[in-house]
C-alpha positions in Angstrom: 2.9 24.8 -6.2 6.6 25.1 -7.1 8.6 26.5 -4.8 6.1 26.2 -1.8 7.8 24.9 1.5 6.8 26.5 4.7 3.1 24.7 5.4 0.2 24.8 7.9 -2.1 21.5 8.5 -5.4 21.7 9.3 -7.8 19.1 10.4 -12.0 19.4 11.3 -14.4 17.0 12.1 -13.7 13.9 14.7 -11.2 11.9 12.9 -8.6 14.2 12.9 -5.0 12.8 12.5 -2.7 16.1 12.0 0.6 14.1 12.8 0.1 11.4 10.2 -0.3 14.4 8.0 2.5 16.2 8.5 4.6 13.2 8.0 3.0 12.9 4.3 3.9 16.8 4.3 7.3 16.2 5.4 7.6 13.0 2.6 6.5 15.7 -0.1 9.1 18.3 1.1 6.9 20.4 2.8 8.1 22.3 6.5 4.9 22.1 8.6 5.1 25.8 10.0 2.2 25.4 12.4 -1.6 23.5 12.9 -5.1 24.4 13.6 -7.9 22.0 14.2 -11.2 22.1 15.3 -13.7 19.1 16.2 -16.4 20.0 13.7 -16.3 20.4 10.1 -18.2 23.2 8.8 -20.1 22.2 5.4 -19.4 25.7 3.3 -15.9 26.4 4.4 -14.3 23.1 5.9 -13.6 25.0 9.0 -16.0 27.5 10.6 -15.9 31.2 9.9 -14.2 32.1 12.8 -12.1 29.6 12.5 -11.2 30.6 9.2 -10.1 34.3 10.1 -8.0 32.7 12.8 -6.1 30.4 10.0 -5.6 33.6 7.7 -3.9 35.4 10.5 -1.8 32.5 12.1 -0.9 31.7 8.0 0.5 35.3 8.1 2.1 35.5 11.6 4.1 32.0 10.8 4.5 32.8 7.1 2.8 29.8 5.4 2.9 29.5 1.9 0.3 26.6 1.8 -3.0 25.3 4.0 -2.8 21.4 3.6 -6.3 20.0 5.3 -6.7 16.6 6.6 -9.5 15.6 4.3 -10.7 15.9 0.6 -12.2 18.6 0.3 -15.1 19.8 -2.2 -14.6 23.0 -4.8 -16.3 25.0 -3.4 -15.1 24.1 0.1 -11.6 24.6 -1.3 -12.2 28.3 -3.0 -13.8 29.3 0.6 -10.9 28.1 2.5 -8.9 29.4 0.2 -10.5 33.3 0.0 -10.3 33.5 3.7 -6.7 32.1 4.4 -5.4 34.1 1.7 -3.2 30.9 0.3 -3.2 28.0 -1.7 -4.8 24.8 -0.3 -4.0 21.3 -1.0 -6.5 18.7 0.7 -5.2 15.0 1.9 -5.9 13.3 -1.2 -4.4 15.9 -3.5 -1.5 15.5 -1.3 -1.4 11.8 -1.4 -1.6 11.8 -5.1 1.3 14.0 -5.7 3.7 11.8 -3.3 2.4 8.8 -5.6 3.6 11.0 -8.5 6.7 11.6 -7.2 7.5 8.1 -6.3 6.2 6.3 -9.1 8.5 4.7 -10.9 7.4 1.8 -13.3 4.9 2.7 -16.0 2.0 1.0 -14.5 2.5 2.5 -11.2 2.4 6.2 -13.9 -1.0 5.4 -15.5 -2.5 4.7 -11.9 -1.3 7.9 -10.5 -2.5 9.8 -13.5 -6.0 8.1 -13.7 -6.1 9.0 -10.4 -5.3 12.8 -10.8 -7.8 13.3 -13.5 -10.3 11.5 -11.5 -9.6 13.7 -8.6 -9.2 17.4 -11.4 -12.7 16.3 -13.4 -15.2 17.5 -10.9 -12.9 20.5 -10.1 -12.3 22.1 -13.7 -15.4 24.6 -12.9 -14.0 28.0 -12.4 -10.4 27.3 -13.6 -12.4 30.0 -16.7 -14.1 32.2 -14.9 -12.1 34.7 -16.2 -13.1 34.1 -19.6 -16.5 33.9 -18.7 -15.7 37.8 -17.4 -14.5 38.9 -20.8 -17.6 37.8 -22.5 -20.2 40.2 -20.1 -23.4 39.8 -19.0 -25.0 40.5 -22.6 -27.6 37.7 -23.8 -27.8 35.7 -21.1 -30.8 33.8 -20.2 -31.7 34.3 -24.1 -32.9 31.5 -26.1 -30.0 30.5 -28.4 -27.4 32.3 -27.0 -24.2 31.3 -27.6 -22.1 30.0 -25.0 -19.2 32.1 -23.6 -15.7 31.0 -24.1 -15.2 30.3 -20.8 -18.1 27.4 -20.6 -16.7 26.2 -23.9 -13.3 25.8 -22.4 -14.3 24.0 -19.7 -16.1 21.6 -21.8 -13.6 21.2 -24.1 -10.9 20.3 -21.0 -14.2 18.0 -19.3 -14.5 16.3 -22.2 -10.2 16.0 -23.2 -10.3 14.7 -19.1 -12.6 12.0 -20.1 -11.0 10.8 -23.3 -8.0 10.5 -21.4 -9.5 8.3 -18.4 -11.1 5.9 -21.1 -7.3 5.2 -22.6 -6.0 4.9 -19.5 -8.0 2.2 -18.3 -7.9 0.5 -21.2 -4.4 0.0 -20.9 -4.6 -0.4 -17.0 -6.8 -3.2 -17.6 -4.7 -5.2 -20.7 -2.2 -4.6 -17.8 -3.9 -6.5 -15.2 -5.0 -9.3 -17.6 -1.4 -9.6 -18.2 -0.2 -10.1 -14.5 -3.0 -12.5 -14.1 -1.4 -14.2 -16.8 2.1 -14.3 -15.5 1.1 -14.8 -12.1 -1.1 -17.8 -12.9 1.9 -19.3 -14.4 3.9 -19.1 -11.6 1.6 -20.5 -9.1 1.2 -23.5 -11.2 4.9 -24.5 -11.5 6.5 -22.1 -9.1 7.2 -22.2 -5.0 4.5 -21.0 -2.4 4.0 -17.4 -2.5 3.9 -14.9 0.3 2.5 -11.3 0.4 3.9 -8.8 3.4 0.6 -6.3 3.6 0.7 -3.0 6.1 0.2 0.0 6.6 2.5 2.4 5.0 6.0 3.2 6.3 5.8 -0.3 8.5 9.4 -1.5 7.0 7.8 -3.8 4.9 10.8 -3.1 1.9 13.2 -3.4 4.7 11.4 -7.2 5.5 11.6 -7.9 1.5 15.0 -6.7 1.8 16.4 -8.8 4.6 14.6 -12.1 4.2 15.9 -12.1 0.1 19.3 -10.0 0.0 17.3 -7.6 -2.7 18.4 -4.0 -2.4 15.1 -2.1 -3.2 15.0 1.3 -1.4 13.9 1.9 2.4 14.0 5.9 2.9 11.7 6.6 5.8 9.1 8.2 3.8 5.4 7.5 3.3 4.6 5.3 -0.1 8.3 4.6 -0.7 7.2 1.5 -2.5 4.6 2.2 -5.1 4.4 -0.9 -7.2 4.6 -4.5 -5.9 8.0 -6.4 -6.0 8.7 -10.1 -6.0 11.8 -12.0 -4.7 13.0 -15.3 -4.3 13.7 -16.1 -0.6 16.1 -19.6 -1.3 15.7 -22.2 1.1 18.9 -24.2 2.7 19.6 -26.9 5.9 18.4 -25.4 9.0 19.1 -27.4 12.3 19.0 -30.5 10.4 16.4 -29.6 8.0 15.9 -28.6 4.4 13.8 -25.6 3.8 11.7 -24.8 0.3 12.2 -21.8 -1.5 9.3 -19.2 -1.4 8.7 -16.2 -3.2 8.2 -13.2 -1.5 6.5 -9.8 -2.7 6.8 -6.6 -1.2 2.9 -4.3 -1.9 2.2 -0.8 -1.7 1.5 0.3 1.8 -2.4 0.9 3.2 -3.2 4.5 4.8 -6.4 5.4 6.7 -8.9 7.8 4.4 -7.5 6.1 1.4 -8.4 8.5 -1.5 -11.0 6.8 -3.9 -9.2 8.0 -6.7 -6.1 5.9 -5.7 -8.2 2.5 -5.6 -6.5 1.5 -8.9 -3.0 2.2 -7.6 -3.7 -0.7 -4.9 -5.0 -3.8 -7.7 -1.3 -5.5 -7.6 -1.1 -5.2 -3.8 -5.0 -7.4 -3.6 -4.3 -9.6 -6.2 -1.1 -10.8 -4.6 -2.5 -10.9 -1.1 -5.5 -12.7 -2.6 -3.4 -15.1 -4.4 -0.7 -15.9 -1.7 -0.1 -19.0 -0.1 0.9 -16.9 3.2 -0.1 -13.0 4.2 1.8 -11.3 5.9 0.5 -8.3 8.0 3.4 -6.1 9.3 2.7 -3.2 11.4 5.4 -0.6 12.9 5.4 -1.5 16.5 6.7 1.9 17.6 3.4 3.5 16.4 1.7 5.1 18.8 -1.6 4.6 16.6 -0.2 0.5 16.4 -3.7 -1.1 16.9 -5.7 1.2 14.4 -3.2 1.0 11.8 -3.8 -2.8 12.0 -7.2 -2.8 12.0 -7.2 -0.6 8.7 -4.9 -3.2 7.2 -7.4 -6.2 8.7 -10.6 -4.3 7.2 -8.9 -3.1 3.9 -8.0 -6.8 3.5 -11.2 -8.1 4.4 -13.3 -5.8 1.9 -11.2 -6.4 -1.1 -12.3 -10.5 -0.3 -8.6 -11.6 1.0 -9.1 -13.9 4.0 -6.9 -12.5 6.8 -7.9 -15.1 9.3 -4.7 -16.9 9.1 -2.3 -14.1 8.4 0.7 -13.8 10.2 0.8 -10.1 12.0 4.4 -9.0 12.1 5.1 -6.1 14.3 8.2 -4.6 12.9 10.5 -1.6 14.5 10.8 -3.3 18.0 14.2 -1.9 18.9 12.3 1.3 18.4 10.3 0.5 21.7 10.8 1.3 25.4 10.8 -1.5 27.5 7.7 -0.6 29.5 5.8 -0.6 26.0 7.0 -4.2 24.8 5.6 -5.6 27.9 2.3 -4.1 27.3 2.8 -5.5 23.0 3.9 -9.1 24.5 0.3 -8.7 26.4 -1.8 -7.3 23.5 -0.5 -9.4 20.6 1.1 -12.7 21.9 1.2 -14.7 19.1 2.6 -12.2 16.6 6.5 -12.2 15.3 7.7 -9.3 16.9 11.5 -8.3 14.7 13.6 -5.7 14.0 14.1 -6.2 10.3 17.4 -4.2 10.2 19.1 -6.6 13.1 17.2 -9.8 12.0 13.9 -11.4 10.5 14.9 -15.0 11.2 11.5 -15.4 13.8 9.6 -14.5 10.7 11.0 -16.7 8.3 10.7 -19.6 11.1 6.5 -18.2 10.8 6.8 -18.3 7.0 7.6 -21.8 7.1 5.5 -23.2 9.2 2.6 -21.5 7.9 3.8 -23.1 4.2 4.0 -26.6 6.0 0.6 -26.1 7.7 -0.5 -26.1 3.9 1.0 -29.1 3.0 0.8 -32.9 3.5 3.5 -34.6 5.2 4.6 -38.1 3.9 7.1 -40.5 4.8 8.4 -42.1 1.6 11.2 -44.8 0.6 12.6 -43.9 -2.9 14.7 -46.5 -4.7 18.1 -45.8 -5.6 16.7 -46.6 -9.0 14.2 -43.2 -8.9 16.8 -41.5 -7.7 16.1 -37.9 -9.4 12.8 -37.9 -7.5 15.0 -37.7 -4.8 16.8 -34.3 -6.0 13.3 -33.0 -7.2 12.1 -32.3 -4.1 15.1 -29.8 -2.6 14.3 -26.1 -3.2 10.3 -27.1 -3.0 9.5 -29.5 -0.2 10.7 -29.4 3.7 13.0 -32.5 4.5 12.2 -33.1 8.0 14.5 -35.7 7.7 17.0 -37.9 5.5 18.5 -41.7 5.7 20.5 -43.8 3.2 19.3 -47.5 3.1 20.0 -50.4 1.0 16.6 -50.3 -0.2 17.0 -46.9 -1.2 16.5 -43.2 0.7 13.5 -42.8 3.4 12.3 -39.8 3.7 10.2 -37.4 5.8 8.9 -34.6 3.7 6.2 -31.9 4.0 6.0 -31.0 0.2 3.4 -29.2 -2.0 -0.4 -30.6 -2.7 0.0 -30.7 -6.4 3.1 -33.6 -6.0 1.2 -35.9 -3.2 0.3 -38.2 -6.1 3.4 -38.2 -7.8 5.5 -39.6 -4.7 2.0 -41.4 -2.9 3.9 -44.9 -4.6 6.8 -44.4 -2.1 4.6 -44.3 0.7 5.7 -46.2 3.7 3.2 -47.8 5.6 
């Protein structure tokens, strides 16, 4: 496909969504030359054989070097489409797969995007030897112990190279995961409450991570930007008179409708952190004009993997992006989300974080000798100090701080 740049979209059937594909077009490098759709998908060819002439001859007109469909498409589907455009063609998920590939960047985030691609190649190596299969004639077929031509024995020679390949992959993929269970079990023992910001792809949830921690991770306006999951420390500090914990904070790969199957594995690290944070965070771009379906792919994606989303705080990002008329109608559909604009300020989301931490939490009022005075200094950085008085008895205290130090501070309870 090098050099290919000049693209048409093409979309059948009744979820069509040709503009969300030409942005992953666009994040690939692709110019989206022209489009053709058509409400039913046709079983042989994808599109129907009239349909099909029509693509060849716009493909020519607007000088296409490549048909990218909006769906995965079978091999023989593909070869069709294919014969009668007269051009390549790259379906949704081979498309999706080779933006992963391009953004990939640690070695985990590698092995997932090439599982994935010789997931997707195995059931399409069939024909890649027809060619072979020519060379060797028709002689002897249909012949009881007839050797095989050199085109089937290629293609079971790469089927079965494919397979070895998987097998090592996932092998290592899975050491991989035991090990981030490992780490990550660690850390929720001893470390501050965890958050996970979830969405849909291209929702400015690096920009969030960004803003709320000082990191400086990359926020290019491009589909799966972010391909493996990041983790900051947001540090607490006094805030109108009281004492915020720290919290961790971890950026996930973003969610797209028709998720290829093949990409599953490429999405573990984003569940297992939603599933094993304290707080979820939803963000959605509020300038979409697809806002409430976006969210409800995130709410169902969620829901199947078995991460409770009931409580999750739904973020809608992007607001200066919205005319007025349209935030009214936002402030009517969603009033209880954090609506932001990460690159002014995410202050009203942090303000959500922590009270959604201190929901979690009991909330004691304890009286600490001047004697224990280090239990005093062990609570900054991990509980909320609502408030804060010297006595001569020693300090009082109002705290909301984490379950697992209840017991230790229960013997300065005031009653």
């Amino acid at each position: 496909m090098n050099g290919i740049s000049r693209a048409i979209l093409v979309a059948a059937g009744e979820d069509r969504h040709l503009d969300e594909l030409g942005r992953l077009a666009a994040t690939l490098g692709l110019e989206v030359c022209g489009r053709l759709e058509q409400p039913r998908r046709d079983g042989a060819g994808y599109l129907g054989r009239g349909k099909r002439r029509e693509l060849g001859r716009r493909a020519s007109e607007l000088g296409a070097q490549v048909v990218v469909t909006d769906d995965e498409l079978t091999a023989s589907q593909a070869r069709v489409l294919e014969r009668d455009a007269g051009l390549p063609v790259m379906d949704r998920t081979e498309l999706i797969i080779k933006i992963f590939e391009s953004h990939a960047r640690d070695a985990a985030s590698k092995l997932q995007v090439e599982l994935a691609e010789l997931e997707y190649l195995l059931p399409r190596t069939r024909g890649m030897w027809t060619h072979l299969e020519r060379q060797e004639g028709g002689g002897g077929r249909g012949l009881r112990g007839a050797t095989r031509g050199p085109g089937e024995q290629q293609l079971e020679y790469d089927r079965r190279m494919i397979r070895d390949r998987i097998r090592t992959i996932r092998r290592k993929l899975k050491d991989e995961r035991a090990s981030r269970r490992v780490r990550s079990s660690r850390l929720k023992k001893s470390g501050p409450p965890a958050v996970a910001l979830v969405g849909y792809t291209n929702a400015g949830k690096t920009t969030i991570l960004n803003s709320l921690s000082g990191a400086g991770r990359s926020v290019r306006d491009w589909l799966f930007e972010t391909l493996e999951t990041s983790t900051r420390l947001v540090e607490g500090g006094r805030e109108d008179g009281v004492v915020r914990p720290d919290f961790v904070v971890t950026d996930t790969v973003g969610f797209i409708r028709k998720l290829p199957t093949q990409l599953v594995e490429s999405f573990a690290g984003t569940l297992q952190a939603a599933r094993e944070a304290d707080v979820v965070v939803i963000c959605a771009d509020a300038s979409s004009p697809e806002l409430a379906e976006e969210i409800d792919v995130v709410r169902e994606t969620l829901v199947a993997s078995g991460v409770d989303a009931e409580d999750a705080i739904l973020c809608l990002n992007k607001l200066d992006a919205v005319p007025e008329e349209a935030k009214r109608e936002i402030e009517r559909r969603y009033p209880q989300a954090v609506k932001i604009s990460a690159l002014k300020s995410t202050d009203p989301l942090k303000q959500s974080i922590y009270r959604s931490i201190a929901s979690l939490r009991p909330r004691m009022r304890i009286l600490i000798p001047h004697s224990d005075y280090s239990e005093v200094a062990g609570l900054y950085g991990t509980a909320e100090i609502h408030s804060s008085e010297n006595t001569a008895e020693g300090v009082i205290m109002d705290v909301t701080l984490p379950e697992e130090k209840r017991e230790r501070y229960a013997r300065y309870t005031l009653g």
